[in-house]
One Martini backbone bead per residue (centre of mass of N, CA, C, O) as a GRO file, in nm:
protein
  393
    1UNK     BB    1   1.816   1.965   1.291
    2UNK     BB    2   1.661   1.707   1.468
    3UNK     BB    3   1.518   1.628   1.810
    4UNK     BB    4   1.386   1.332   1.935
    5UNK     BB    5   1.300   1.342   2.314
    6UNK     BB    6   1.185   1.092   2.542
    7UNK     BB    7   1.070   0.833   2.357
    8UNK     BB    8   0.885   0.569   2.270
    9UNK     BB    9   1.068   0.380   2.066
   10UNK     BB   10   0.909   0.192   1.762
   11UNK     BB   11   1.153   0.045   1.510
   12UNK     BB   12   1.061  -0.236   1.362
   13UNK     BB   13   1.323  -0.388   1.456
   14UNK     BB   14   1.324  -0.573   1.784
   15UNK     BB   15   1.423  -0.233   1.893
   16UNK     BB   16   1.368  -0.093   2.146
   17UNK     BB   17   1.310   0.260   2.319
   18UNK     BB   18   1.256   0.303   2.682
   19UNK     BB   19   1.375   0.561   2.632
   20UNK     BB   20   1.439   0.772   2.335
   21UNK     BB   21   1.661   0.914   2.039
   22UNK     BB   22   1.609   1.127   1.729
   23UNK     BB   23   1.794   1.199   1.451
   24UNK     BB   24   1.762   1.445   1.222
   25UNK     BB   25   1.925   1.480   0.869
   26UNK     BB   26   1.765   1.569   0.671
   27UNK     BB   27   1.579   1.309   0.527
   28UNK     BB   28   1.699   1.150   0.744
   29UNK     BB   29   1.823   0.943   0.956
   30UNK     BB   30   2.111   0.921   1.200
   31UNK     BB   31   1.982   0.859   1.489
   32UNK     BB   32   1.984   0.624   1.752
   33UNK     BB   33   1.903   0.605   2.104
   34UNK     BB   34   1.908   0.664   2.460
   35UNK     BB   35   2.118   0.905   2.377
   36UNK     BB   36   2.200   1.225   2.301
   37UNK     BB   37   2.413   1.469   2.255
   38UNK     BB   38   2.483   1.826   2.257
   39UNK     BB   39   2.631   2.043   2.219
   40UNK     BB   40   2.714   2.383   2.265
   41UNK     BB   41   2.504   2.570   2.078
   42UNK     BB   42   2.325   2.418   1.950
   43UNK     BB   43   2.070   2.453   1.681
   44UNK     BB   44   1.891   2.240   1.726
   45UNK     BB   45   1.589   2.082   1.707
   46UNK     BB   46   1.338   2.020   1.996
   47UNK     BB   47   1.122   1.723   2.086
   48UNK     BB   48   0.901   1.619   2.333
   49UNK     BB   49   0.874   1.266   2.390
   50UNK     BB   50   0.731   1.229   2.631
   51UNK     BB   51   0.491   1.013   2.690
   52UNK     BB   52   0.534   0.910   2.417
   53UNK     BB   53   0.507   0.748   2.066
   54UNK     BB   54   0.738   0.623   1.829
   55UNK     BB   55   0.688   0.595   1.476
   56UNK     BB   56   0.656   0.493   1.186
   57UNK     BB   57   0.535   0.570   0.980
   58UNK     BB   58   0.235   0.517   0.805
   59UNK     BB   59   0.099   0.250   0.580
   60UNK     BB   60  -0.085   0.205   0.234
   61UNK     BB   61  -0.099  -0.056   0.034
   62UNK     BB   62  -0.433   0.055  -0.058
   63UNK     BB   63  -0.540   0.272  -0.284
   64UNK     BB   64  -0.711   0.573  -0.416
   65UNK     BB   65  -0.596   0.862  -0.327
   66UNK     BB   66  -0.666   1.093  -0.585
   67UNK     BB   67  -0.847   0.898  -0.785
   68UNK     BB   68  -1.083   0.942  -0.568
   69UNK     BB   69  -1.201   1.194  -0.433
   70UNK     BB   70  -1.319   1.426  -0.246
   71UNK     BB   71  -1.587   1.587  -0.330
   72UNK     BB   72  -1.643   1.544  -0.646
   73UNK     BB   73  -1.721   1.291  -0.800
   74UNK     BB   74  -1.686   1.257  -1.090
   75UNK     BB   75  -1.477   1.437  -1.184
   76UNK     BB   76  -1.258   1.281  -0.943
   77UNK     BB   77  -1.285   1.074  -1.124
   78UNK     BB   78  -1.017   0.791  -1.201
   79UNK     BB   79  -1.029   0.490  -1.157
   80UNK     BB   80  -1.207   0.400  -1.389
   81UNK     BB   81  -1.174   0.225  -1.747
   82UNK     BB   82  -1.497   0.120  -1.846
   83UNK     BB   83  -1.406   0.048  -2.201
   84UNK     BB   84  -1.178  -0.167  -2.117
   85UNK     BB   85  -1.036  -0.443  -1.967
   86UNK     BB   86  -0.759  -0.397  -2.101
   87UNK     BB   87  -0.529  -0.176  -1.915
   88UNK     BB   88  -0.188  -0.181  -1.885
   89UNK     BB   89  -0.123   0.148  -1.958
   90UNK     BB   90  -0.200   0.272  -1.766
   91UNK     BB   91  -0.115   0.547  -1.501
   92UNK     BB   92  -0.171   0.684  -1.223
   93UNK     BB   93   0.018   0.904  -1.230
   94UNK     BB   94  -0.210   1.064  -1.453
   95UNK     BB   95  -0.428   1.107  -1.177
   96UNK     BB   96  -0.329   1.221  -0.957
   97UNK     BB   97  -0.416   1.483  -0.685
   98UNK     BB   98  -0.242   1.603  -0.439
   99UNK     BB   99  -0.483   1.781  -0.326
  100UNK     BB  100  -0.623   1.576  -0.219
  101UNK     BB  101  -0.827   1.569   0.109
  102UNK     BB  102  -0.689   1.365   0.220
  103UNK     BB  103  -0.369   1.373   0.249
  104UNK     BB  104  -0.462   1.528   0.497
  105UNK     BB  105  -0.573   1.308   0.676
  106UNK     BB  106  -0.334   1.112   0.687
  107UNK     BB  107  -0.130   1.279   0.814
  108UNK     BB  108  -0.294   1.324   1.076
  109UNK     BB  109  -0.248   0.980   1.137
  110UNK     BB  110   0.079   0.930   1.023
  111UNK     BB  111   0.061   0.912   0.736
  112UNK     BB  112   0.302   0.921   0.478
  113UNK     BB  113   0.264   0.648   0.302
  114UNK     BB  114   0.110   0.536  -0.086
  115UNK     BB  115  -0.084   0.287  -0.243
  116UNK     BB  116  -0.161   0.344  -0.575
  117UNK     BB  117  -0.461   0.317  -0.815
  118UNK     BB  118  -0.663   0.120  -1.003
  119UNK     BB  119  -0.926  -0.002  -0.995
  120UNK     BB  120  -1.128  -0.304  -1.050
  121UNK     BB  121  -1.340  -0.330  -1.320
  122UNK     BB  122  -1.069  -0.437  -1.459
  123UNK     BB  123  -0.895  -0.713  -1.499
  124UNK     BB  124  -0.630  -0.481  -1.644
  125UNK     BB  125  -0.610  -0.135  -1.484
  126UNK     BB  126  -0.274  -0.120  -1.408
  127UNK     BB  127  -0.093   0.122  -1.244
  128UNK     BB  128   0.103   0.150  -0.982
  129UNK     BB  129   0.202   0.343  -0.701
  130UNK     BB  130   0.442   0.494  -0.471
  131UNK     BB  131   0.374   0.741  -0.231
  132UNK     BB  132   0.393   1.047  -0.103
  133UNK     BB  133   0.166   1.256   0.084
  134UNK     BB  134   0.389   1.485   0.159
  135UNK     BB  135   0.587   1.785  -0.029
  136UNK     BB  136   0.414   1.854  -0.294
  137UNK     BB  137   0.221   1.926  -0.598
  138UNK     BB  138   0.448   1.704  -0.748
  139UNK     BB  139   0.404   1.384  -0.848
  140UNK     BB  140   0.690   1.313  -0.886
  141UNK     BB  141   0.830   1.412  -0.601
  142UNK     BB  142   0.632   1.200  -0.464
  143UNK     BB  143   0.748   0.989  -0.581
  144UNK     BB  144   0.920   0.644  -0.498
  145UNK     BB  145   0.747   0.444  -0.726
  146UNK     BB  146   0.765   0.359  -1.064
  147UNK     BB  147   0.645   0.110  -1.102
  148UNK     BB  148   0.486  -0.108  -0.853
  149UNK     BB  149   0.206  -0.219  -1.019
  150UNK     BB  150  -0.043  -0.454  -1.173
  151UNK     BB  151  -0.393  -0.437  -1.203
  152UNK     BB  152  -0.604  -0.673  -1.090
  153UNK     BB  153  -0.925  -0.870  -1.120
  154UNK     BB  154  -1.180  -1.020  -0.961
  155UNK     BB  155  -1.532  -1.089  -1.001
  156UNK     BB  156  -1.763  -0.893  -0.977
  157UNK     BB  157  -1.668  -0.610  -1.100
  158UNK     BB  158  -1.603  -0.724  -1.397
  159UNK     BB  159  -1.865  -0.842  -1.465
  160UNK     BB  160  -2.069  -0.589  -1.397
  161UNK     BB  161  -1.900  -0.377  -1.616
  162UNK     BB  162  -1.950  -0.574  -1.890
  163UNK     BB  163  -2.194  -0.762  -1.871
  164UNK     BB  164  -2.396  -0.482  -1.900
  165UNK     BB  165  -2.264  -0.461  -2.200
  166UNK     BB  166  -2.250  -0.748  -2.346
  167UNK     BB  167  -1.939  -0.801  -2.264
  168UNK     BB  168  -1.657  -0.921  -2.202
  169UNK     BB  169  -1.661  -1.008  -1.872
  170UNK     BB  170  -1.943  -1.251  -1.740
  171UNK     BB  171  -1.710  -1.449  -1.621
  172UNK     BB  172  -1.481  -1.636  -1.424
  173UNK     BB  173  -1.367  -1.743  -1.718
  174UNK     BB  174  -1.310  -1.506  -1.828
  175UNK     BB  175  -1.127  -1.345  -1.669
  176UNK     BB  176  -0.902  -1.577  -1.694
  177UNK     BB  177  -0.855  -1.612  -1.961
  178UNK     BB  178  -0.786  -1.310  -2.031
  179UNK     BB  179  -0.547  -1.319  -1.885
  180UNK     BB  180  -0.383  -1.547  -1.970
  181UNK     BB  181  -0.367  -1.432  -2.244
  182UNK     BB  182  -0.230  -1.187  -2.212
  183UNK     BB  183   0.044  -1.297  -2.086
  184UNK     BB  184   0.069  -1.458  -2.351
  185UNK     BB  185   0.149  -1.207  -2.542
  186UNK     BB  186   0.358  -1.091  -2.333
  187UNK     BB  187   0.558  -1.289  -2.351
  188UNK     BB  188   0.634  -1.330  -2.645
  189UNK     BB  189   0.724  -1.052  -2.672
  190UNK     BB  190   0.957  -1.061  -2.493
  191UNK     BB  191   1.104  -1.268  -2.683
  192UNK     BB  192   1.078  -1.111  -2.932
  193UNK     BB  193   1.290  -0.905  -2.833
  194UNK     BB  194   1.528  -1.040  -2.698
  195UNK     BB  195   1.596  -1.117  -3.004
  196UNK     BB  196   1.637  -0.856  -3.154
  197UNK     BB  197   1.860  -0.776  -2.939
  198UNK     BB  198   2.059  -0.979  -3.023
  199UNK     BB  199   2.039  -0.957  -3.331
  200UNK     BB  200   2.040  -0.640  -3.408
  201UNK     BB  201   1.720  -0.605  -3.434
  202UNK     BB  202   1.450  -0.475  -3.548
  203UNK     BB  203   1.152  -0.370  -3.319
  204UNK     BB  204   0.810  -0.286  -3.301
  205UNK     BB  205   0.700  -0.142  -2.976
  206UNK     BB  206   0.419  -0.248  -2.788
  207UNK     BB  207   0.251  -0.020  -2.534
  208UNK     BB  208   0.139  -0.235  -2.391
  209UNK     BB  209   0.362  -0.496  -2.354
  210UNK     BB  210   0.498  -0.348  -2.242
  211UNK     BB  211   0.435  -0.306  -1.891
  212UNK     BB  212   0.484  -0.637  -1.858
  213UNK     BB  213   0.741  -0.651  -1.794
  214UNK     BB  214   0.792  -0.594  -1.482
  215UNK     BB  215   0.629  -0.856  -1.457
  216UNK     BB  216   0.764  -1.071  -1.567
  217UNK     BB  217   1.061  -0.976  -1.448
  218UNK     BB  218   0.969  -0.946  -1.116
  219UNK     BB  219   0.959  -0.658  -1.004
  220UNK     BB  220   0.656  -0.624  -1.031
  221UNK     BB  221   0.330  -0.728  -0.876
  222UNK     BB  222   0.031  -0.842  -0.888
  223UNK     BB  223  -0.245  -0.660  -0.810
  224UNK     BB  224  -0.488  -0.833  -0.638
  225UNK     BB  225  -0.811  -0.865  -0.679
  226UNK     BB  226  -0.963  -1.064  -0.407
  227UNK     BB  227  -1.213  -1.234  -0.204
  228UNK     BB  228  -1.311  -1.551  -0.291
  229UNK     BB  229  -1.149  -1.838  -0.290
  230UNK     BB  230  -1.151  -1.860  -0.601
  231UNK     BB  231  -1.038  -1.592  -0.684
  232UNK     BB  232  -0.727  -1.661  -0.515
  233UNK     BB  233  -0.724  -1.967  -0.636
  234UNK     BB  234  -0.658  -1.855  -0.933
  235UNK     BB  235  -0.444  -1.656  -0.904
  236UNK     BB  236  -0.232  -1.840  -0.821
  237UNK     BB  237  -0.198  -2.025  -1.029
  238UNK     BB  238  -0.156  -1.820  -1.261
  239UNK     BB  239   0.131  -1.743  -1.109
  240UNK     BB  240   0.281  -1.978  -1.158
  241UNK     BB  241   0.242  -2.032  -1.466
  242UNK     BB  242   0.362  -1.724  -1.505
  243UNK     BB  243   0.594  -1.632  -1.288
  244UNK     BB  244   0.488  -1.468  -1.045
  245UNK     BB  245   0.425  -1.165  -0.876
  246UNK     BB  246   0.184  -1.147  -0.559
  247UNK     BB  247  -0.102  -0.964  -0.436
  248UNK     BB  248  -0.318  -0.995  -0.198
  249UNK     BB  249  -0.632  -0.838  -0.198
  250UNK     BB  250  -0.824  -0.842   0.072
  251UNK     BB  251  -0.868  -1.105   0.142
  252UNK     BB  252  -1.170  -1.216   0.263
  253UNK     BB  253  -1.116  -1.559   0.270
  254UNK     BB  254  -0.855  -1.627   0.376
  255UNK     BB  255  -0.935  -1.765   0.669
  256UNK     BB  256  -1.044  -2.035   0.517
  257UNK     BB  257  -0.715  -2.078   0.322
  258UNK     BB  258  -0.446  -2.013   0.496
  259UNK     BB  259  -0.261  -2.275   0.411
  260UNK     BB  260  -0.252  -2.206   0.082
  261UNK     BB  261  -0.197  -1.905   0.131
  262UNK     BB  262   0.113  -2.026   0.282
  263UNK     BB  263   0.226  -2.182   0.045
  264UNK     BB  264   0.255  -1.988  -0.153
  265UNK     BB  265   0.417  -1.733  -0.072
  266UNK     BB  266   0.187  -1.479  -0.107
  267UNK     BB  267   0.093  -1.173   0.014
  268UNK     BB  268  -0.149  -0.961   0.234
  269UNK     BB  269  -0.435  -0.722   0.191
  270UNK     BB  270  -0.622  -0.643   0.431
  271UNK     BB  271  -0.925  -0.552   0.301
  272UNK     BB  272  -1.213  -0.365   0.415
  273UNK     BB  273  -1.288  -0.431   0.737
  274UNK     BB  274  -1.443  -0.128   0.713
  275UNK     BB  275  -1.733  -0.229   0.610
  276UNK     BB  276  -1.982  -0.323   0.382
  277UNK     BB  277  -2.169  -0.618   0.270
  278UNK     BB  278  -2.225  -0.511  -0.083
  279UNK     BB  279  -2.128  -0.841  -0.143
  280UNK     BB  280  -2.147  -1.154  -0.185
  281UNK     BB  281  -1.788  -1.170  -0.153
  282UNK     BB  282  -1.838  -1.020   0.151
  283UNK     BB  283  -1.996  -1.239   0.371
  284UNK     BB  284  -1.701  -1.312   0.505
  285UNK     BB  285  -1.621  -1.091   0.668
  286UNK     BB  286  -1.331  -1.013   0.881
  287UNK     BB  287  -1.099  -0.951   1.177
  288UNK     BB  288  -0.971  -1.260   1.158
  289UNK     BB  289  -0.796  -1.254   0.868
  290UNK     BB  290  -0.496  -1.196   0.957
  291UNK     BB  291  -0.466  -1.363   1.246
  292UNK     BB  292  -0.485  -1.640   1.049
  293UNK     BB  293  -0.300  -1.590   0.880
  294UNK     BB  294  -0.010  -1.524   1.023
  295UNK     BB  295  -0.034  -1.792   1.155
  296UNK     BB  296   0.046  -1.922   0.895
  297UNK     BB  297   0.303  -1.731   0.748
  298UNK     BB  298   0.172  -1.453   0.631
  299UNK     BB  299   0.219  -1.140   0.502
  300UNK     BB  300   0.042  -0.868   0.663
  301UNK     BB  301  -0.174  -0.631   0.544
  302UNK     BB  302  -0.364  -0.316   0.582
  303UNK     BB  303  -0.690  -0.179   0.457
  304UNK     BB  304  -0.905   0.043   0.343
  305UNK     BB  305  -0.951   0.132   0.031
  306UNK     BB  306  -0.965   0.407  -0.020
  307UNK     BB  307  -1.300   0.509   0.012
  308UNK     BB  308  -1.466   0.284   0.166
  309UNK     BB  309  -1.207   0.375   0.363
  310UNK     BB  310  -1.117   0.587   0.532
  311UNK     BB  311  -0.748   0.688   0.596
  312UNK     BB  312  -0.737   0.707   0.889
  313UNK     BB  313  -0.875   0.428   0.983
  314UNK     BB  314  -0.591   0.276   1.007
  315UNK     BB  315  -0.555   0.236   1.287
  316UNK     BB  316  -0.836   0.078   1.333
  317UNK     BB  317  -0.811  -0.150   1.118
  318UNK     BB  318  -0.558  -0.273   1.314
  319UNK     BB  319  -0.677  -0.252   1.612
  320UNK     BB  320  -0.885  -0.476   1.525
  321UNK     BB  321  -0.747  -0.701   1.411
  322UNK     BB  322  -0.558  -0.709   1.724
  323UNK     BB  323  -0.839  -0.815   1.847
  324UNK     BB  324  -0.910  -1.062   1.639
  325UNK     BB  325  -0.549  -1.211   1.655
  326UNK     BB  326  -0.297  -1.066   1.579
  327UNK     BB  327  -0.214  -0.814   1.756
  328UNK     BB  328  -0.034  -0.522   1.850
  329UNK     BB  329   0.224  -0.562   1.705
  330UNK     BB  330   0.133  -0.732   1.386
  331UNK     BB  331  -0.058  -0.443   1.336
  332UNK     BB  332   0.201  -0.237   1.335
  333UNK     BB  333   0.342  -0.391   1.077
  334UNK     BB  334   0.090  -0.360   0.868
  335UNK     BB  335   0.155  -0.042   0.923
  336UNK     BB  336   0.454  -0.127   0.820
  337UNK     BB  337   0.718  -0.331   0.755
  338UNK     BB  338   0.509  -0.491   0.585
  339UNK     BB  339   0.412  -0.305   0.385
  340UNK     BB  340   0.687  -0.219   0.287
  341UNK     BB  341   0.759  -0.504   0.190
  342UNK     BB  342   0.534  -0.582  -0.036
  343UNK     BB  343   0.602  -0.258  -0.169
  344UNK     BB  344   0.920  -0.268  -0.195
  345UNK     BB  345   1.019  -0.038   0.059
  346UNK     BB  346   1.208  -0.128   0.294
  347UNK     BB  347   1.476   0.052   0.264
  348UNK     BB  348   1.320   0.348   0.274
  349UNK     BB  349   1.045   0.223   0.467
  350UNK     BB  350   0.885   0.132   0.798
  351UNK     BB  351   1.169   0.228   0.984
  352UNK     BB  352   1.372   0.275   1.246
  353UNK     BB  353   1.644   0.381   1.059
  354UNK     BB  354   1.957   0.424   0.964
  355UNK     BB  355   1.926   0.621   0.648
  356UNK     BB  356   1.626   0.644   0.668
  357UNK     BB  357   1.381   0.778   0.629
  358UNK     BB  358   1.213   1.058   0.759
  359UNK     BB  359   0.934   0.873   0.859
  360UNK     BB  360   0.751   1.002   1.176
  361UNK     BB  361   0.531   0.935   1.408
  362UNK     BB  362   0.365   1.097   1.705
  363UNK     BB  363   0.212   0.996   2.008
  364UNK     BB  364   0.003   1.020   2.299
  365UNK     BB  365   0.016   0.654   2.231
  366UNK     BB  366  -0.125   0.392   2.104
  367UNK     BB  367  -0.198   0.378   1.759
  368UNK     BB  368  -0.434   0.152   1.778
  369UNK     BB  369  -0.607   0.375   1.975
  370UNK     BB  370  -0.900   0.536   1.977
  371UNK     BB  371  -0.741   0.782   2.140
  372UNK     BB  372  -0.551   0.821   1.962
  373UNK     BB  373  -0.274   1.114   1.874
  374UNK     BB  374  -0.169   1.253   1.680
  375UNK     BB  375   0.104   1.522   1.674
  376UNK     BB  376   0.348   1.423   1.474
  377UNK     BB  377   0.484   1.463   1.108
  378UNK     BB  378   0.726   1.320   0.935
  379UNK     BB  379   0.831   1.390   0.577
  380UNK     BB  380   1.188   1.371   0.506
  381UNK     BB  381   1.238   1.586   0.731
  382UNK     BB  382   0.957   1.695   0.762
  383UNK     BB  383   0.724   1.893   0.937
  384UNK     BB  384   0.367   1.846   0.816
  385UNK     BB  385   0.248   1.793   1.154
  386UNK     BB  386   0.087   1.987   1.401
  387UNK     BB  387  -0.153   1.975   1.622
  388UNK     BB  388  -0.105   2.266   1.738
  389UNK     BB  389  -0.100   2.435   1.474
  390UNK     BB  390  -0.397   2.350   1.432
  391UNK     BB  391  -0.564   2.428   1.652
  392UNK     BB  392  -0.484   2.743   1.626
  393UNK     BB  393  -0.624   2.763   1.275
   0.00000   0.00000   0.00000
């Protein structure tokens, strides 16, 4: 067991400890108090946590890591298959490298779990997955929820990429028009599979429709990339009409329409709004549209989009966030509690709870100021980066 004792525990639910003790005890959290007591002769691990910062692990809600690889080039570039804009069956798990070197400036930055998955430039590019960050060189063992979502793209990206190539779609009617289109063949197939299993008869499955059920029948959301006012409603309306969950990635004119996306009842991955403003639909950039989203109601997390940002940059990027309107309470629940709860993991991390995987980083200071230091990050109840112990190396 760990006995992380004597800092200033902020729980995301609520309930915060200044100071307060946490117990782990193999990968789960065990206990939080004002103080833990332990027998004479315990041989628990102690880790002195005076004048810190305790809160849940970091979470980045939308990313490339691992299958855009930091300095590989094309070679670890696996982001995106340009070559045919519907590829519903794509799989992130086939494609995630753990061993690139982001993962490691993650955990130092105290960043624990991440969703990951293929980029934008297809209409319709595949699955993402949940996973943590560090504990094993198998993807499989690191993997959390799978699939979690599955990537849709709106605007420039998907124009650019096929446009150039002088097949659909060159326009946003045809993104919108190709995706209708998809979801209607995925319905269809749906439905007549669920009759051929009700009548007992012979079914022959196509992979790529298969793929569709998770999110026909909600259990995972449309992970949309949509920067401008027109392509977030062309997506809500979308997801209306054929009865879906999603999740507005990036959302970088959403502070244009926060009332209508407050309306919708969707949740915001805002970000990365540490970037240039290198394309048309992002000229509207600001670090106040997540706390403009926050405040009419909609659930925001923060994302840096890495690796467009950095993955470490997300304590910054949040906050920035919490300058310019969401508050720092709202900003570290950015990339905590509600990130988790977005990504549907929030039953197993996001918050320091009994019971919940014991993903926990330990600051400084407070997490979202720039001078300020991971010490110590936990996942899983194993403490995989020791501040000391790197400085030493």
């Amino acid at each position: 067991m760990i006995l992380i004792q004597n800092g200033t525990i902020l729980t995301m639910t609520g309930e915060n400890y200044e100071p307060g003790d946490l117990l782990i005890e193999g990968t789960k959290i065990k206990k939080i108090a004002k103080h833990i007591n332990l027998p004479d002769g315990d041989t628990t691990t102690i880790i002195d946590a005076t004048g810190c910062i305790v809160t849940p692990g970091l979470i980045e809600a939308h990313c490339h890591v691992g299958i855009t690889e930091a300095k590989m080039g094309k070679e670890g570039d696996d982001c995106n298959e340009c070559t045919k804009p519907l590829t519903p069956w794509l799989r992130a798990l086939d494609a995630i490298n753990p061993m690139d070197a982001a993962f490691d400036d993650a955990v130092q930055a105290g960043i624990t779990s991440v969703m990951v998955g293929p980029g934008s430039s297809n209409v319709v590019g595949g699955q993402f997955l949940f996973m943590k960050t560090k504990g094993d060189r198998v993807i499989d063992h690191l993997t959390v929820l799978e699939p979690a979502a599955m990537k849709v793209a709106f605007g420039e990206n998907p124009k650019a990429a096929f446009g150039e190539q002088n097949v659909m779609p060159m326009t946003r009617m045809a993104i919108a028009g190709m995706l209708r289109q998809e979801l209607f063949h995925a319905k269809e197939y749906l439905k007549k599979k669920k009759q051929a299993e009700k009548k007992h008869e012979d079914f022959e499955p196509d992979f790529s429709y298969e793929s569709w059920i998770p999110v026909l029948e909600q259990k995972i959301p449309l992970k949309v990339h949509a920067h401008r006012t027109d392509d977030i409603l062309t997506a809500i309306r979308i997801a209306k009409d054929f009865d879906l969950k999603i999740t507005l990635d990036h959302c970088t004119e959403g502070h244009l329409i926060a009332k209508e996306i407050a309306a919708s009842g969707f949740p915001a991955i805002v970000g990365p709004d540490l970037a240039s403003r290198d394309k048309i639909e992002v000229q509207n950039m600001a670090f106040k549209t997540a706390g403009i989203l926050n405040k009419e109601g909609v659930l925001v997390a923060i994302t840096t989009d890495h690796p467009v940002s950095l993955i470490q940059c997300l304590p910054v990027c949040a906050g920035l966030a919490a300058k310019y309107g969401l508050g720092k309470e709202e900003a570290l629940k950015a990339i905590t509690i509600n990130a988790a709860k977005i990504c549907q993991v929030d039953k197993l991390v996001g918050s320091l709870e009994e019971g919940k995987d014991a993903d926990i980083a330990i600051f400084d200071g407070f997490p979202l100021e720039l001078s300020t230091t991971c010490l110590y990050t936990f996942i899983n109840g194993r403490l995989e980066f020791n501040l000391q112990d790197s400085s030493n190396s």
